[in-house]
N, C-alpha and C positions, 0 to 999 in steps of 0.2 A: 689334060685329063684323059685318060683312056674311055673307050668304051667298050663294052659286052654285050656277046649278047646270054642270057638265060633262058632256061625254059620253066616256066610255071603254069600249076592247072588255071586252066577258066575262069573257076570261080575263085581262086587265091587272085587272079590278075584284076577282077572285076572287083575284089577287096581293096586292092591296094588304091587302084584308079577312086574308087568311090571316098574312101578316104584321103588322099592326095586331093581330091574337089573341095574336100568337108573342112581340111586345112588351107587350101589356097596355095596351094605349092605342088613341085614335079613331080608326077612318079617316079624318078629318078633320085629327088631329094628325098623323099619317105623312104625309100629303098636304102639308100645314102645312111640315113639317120639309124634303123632298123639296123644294118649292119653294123652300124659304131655298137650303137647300145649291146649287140650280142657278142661281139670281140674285145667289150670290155667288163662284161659281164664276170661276178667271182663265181665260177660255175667247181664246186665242192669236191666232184670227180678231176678235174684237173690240176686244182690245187693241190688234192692229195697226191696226186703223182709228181709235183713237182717238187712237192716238201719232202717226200721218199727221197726221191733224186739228189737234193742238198744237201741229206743227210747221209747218201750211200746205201738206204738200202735198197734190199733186191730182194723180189717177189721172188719166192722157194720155189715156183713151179719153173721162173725162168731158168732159174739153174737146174733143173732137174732137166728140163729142156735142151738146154745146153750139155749138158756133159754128157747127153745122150747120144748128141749131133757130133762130138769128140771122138768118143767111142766109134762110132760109125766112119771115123776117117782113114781107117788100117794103121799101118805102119809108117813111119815118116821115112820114108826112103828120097824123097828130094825137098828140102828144104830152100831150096834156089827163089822161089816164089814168095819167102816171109815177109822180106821187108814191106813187101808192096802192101801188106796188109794192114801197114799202118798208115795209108794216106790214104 
C-alpha cells in the first residue's frame, strides 16, 4: 500500500480525526472510504462528457477552436515531422 502525504486546512483535518474517533477507525480508513465513494460517484457533468464522446460528438467551440489553431500554422512547407503526430 502506498502512502501520501496531502495537505488539508485545520479545521477539515480536526473533521476528519473527530469523525475517524466517532467511528472507531483510521484517518486513513475515512479518508480511504471518502475517496472511493467520490470516484465512484455518477457525477452528471462527467457523464455527459463521456456519452458525447461515445457518440462523437464535438463541442462547436472546440472546433472553432481548432481550425483557428490550423489557420495559424502557415504553409506546410515540411511535412517530415507528421507521422510523429500520431503516437
Amino acid at each position: 500500500m502506498s502512502k501520501v502525504m496531502v495537505s488539508l486546512p485545520d479545521n477539515l483535518l480536526q473533521q476528519i480525526d473527530d469523525e475517524a474517533r466517532k467511528r472507531s477507525t483510521s484517518r486513513s480508513a475515512l479518508i480511504t472510504a471518502a475517496a472511493r465513494r467520490e470516484l465512484a460517484r455518477d457525477d452528471p457533468e462527467v457523464r455527459a462528457d463521456r456519452d458525447a464522446n461515445r457518440r462523437g460528438d464535438v463541442d462547436p467551440h472546440v472546433i472553432d477552436l481548432t481550425s483557428a489553431a490550423i489557420v495559424d500554422w502557415g504553409p506546410a512547407d515540411d511535412w517530415a515531422d507528421w507521422a510523429d503526430a500520431t503516437k
